[in-house]
N, C-alpha and C positions, 0 to 999 in steps of 0.2 A: 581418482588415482591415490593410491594408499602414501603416507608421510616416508618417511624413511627412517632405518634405526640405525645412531650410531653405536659404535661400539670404541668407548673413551681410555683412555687408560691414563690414570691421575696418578701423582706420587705415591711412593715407598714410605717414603721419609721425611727429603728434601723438597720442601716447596718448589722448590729452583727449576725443577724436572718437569714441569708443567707444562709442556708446549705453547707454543702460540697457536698453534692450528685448534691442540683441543680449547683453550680460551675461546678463540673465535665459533667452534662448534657450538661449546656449554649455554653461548650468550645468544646464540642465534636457534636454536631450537626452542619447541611450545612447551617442553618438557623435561626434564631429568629424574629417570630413574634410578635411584640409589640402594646401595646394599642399606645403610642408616643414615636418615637425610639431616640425624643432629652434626656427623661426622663430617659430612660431604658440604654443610652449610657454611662451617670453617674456612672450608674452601676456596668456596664460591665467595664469600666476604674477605678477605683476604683478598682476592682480585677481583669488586665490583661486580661481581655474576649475581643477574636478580630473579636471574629464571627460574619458576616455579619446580617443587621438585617431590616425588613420591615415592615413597618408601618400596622396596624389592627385597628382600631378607631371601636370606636362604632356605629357611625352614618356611613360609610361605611364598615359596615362588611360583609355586602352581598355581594357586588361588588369585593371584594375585596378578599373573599375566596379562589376564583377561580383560582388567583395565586398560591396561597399558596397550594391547592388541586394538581396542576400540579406539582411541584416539591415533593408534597410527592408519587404521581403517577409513576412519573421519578428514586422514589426510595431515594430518599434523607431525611434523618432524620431532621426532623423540632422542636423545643419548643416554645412552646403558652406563653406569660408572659405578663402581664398586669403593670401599674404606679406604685399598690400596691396590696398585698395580693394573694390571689387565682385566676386564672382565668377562667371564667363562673360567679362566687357567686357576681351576681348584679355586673359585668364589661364584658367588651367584650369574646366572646369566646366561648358562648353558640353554635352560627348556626355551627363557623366551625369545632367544635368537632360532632355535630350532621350530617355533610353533610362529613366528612369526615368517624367516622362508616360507613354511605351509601356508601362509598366507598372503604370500605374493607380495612381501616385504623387500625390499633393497637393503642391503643389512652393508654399511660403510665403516671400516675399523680405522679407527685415527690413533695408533702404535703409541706406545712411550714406555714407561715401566716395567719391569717384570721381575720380580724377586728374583728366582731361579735362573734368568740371566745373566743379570746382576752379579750372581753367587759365581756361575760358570766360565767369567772373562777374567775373574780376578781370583778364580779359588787355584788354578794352578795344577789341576788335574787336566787330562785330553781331555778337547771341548768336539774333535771332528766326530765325534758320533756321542751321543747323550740318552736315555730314557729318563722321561720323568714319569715319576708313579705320585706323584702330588701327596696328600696325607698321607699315612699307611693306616689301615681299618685298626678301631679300638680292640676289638676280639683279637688276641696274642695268634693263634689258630689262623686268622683270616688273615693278618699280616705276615706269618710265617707262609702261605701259600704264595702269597703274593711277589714275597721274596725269591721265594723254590722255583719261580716261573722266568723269571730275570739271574738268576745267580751264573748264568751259563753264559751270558752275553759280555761280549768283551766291551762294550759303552758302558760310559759314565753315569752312574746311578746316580737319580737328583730326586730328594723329596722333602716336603716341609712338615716340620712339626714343632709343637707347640712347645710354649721355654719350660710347662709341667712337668713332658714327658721327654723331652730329651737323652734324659740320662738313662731311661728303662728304655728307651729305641735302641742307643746304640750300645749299650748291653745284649740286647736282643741281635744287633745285626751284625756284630763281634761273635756272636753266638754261632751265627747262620753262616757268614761270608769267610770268620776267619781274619787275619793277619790284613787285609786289603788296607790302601791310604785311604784319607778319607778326612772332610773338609769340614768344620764347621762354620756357619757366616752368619751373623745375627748383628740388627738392627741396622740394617743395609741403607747407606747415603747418609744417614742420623750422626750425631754428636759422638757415640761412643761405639762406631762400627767396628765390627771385629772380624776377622779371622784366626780358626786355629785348626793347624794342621798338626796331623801324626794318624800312628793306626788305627783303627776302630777299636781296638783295647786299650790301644794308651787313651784316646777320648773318652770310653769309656767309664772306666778309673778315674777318668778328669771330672767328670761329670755326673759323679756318683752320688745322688743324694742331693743335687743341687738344682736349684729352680733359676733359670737366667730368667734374663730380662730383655723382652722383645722377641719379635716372633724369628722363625729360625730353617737357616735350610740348611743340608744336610748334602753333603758328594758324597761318593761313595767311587773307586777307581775299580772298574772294570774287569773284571778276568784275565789274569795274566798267563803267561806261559809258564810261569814259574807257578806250583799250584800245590807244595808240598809245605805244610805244616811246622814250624819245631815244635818238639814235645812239651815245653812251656806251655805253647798254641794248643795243642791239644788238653793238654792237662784242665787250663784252665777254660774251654769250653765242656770239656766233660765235667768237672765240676761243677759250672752251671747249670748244667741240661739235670744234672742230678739232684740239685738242690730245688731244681723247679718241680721234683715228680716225674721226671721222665724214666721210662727203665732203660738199662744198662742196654742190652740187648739191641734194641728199638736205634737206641741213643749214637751206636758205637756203628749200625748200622747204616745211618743216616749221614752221622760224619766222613765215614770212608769215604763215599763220595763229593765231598771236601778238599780233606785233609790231605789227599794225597798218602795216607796210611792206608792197609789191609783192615778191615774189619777186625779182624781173627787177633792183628796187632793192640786196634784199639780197647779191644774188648777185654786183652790181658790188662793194659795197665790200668781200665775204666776197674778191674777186680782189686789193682793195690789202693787205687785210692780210697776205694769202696771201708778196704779194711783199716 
């Protein structure tokens, strides 16, 4: 009879968040696979866990399942545990939960952490309907799709990204969305947790050029009824879209569907600013 796999969820931030059930998991399984087992070892010493533990990284987690499949085949109880949070929810752990079902595994999730909930109970946007889109793709192009696919849904947009790129995302999604509120939350349960709310342009502006510190999620509020632009709003999206290369035409077209403006409107003023 094959082990079983938990699926652990360790802190954010705060030690404190640690469960007693996943403790008693951690100590009582043959194994712990870790996103980084220098990370996870912290941990585990910090609260007397001596369990043996093997590295899971994202970038080999294909390769590398395969271990970890044979000894829960062997029968051995294994738990899945990632840096921070849940593991699968945009971190390693998706394939070998899903290749291990295929293998007639008992997959046990033991709850705790989750960035993005976290962000959701205290960020102060509607929480009864949410999409998370987790990263958004490096490629400007493949995150502007990704966007165009959700712009339409009146749930609360939740995605995480890195303190790098913060400030080119919500530039970007100021760009796309427009005027919408919108949350930011970084270093969640930690010493110097934050919230900061306003619109995706005023964030924007806020966050121009500047690298935080700690990893970072992102709300976004929904599709409102109210869906009409001011000119300011427009202005300073078509100056963006313009400064990136995009043409007037393409640019003015794209936003109508937006802005709540005509085409035909935006495309007159996309020509004075032009001049």
């Amino acid at each position: 009879m094959p082990g079983r796999l938990f699926v652990v969820a360790t802190p954010i931030g705060n030690l404190g968040d640690l469960s007693p059930r996943a403790m008693e998991v951690l100590r009582a399984v043959a194994l712990i696979a870790a996103e980084d087992t220098r990370h996870t070892r912290g941990l585990l010493d910090k609260f007397g866990i001596e369990t043996p533990t093997t590295s899971l990284p994202a970038f080999a987690e294909g390769q590398r399942a395969g271990a970890i499949l044979e000894r829960l085949a062997a029968g051995h109880d294994v738990a899945l545990v990632t840096d921070a949070g849940t593991p699968a929810i945009s971190d390693p752990g998706e394939k070998l939960v899903v290749e291990a079902l295929a293998a007639g595994v008992t997959i046990i999730p033991v709850p705790g952490p989750a960035a993005f909930v976290a962000a959701l109970s205290a960020g102060g946007l509607p929480t009864g309907r949410f999409h998370f889109l987790g990263f958004l793709p490096r490629q400007v192009s493949e995150a502007k799709a990704m966007i165009e696919e959700v712009q339409a849904l009146s749930a609360t947009l939740v995605l995480y990204e890195s303190p790098r790129r913060v400030g080119d995302t919500l530039a970007s999604l100021a760009q796309w969305l427009g005027p919408r509120r919108a949350v930011v939350a970084r270093e969640l349960t930690k010493l110097h947790e934050e919230f900061v709310r306003g619109t995706l342009p005023e964030l924007a502006e806020r966050y121009a050029g500047v690298e935080v510190l700690g990893e970072v999620v992102v709300l976004v509020e929904g599709r409102t009824g109210d869906t009409r632009w001011t000119e300011d709003e427009v202005k300073r999206a078509l100056v963006t879209g313009l400064s990136s290369g995009e043409r007037l035409k393409s640019l003015t077209t794209e936003l109508s569907k937006r802005a709540g403006w005509s085409a035909h409107d935006l495309y007159r003023l996309g020509l004075t600013l032009k001049d």
